[in-house]
C-alpha positions, 0 to 999 in steps of 0.5 A: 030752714027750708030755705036752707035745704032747698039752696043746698040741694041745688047746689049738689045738682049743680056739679060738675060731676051730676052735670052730665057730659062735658060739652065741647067749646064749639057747642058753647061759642057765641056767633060773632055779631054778639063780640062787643063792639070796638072803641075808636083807638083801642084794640084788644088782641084777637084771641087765638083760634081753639083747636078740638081734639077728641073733646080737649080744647087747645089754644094755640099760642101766638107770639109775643112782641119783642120789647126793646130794651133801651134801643130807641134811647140812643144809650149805645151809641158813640162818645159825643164829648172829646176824652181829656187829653192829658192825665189828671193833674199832679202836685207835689207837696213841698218839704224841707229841702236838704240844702235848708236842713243842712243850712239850719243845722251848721248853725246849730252847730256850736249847740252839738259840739257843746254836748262833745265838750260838756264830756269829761276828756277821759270819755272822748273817743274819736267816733262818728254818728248819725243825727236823724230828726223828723220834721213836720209840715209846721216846722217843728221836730216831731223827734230826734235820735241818733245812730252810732257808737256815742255816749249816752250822755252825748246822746241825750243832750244832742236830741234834746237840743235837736228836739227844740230846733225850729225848720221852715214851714212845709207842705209835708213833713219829712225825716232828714239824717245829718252826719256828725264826727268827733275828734279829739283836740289838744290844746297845743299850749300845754 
């Protein structure tokens, strides 16, 4: 208990503020022989001169080295590789051209006017029409349908023939529109 008491009276004594007059950094500083001795290679920076006014101590502050920042790397300096000479390359998907659409459905033509034929010769009127068919890159159609004034049952039958059709085999799909006419024949027999 003593212990206690005599460790905490000293460290009341101790303080700063029973210490007494503050004593300026001139009155503090050790003479040079005691510095520490330097190391071959190793220099510490000097520290910079204290200036006193009126018992404040200010150091004075020195500059700093500037850093180079990716300078020494050579990272701005000019191209060493020629630029390309040309654009980037291009290529060109190959799809049905018109003439092999054209060529495949004036073949298949007899199937269309079969359709025409199969409708009762009072309902044949003389009309035009527009046989779209989407084609993918297999060659098979991806669908069929037409526009125009034609009956529904023409209709029907045309796109289902359409829609078994088989075209040339593509790099990509496309849509071709081919154009139909019907008229009326009589038989001159009769």
């Amino acid at each position: 208990m003593k212990t206690i008491l005599a460790l905490t009276a000293i460290g009341i004594l101790a303080t700063p503020a029973l210490a007494g007059k503050h004593r300026p950094a001139a009155a503090k500083a050790k003479p040079a022989a005691a510095a520490p001795a330097k190391k071959a290679g190793l220099a510490a920076p000097a520290p910079a001169p204290a200036i006193e006014d009126e018992g404040v101590v200010i150091l004075e502050e020195k500059e700093q080295p500037k850093l180079k920042m990716g300078d020494d790397f050579g990272l701005k300096s000019a191209r060493a590789s020629a630029k390309p000479e040309c654009d980037e390359e291009t290529f060109e998907l190959k799809k049905v051209s018109n003439k092999e659409a054209v060529a495949l459905v004036k073949s298949k033509s007899e199937e269309l006017e079969y359709c025409w034929v199969k409708l009762p010769p009072k309902q044949r009127v003389e009309t035009s029409a527009v046989l779209h068919i989407a084609i993918e890159a297999s060659g098979v159609v991806a669908g069929a349908w037409i526009d125009g004034a034609v009956p529904a049952a023409v209709e029907k039958c045309m796109t289902d023939r359409a829609a078994k059709w088989i075209f040339p085999v593509a790099d990509a799909g496309s849509e071709i529109e081919h154009g139909i006419s019907f008229s009326l024949l009589e038989s001159k027999g009769k």
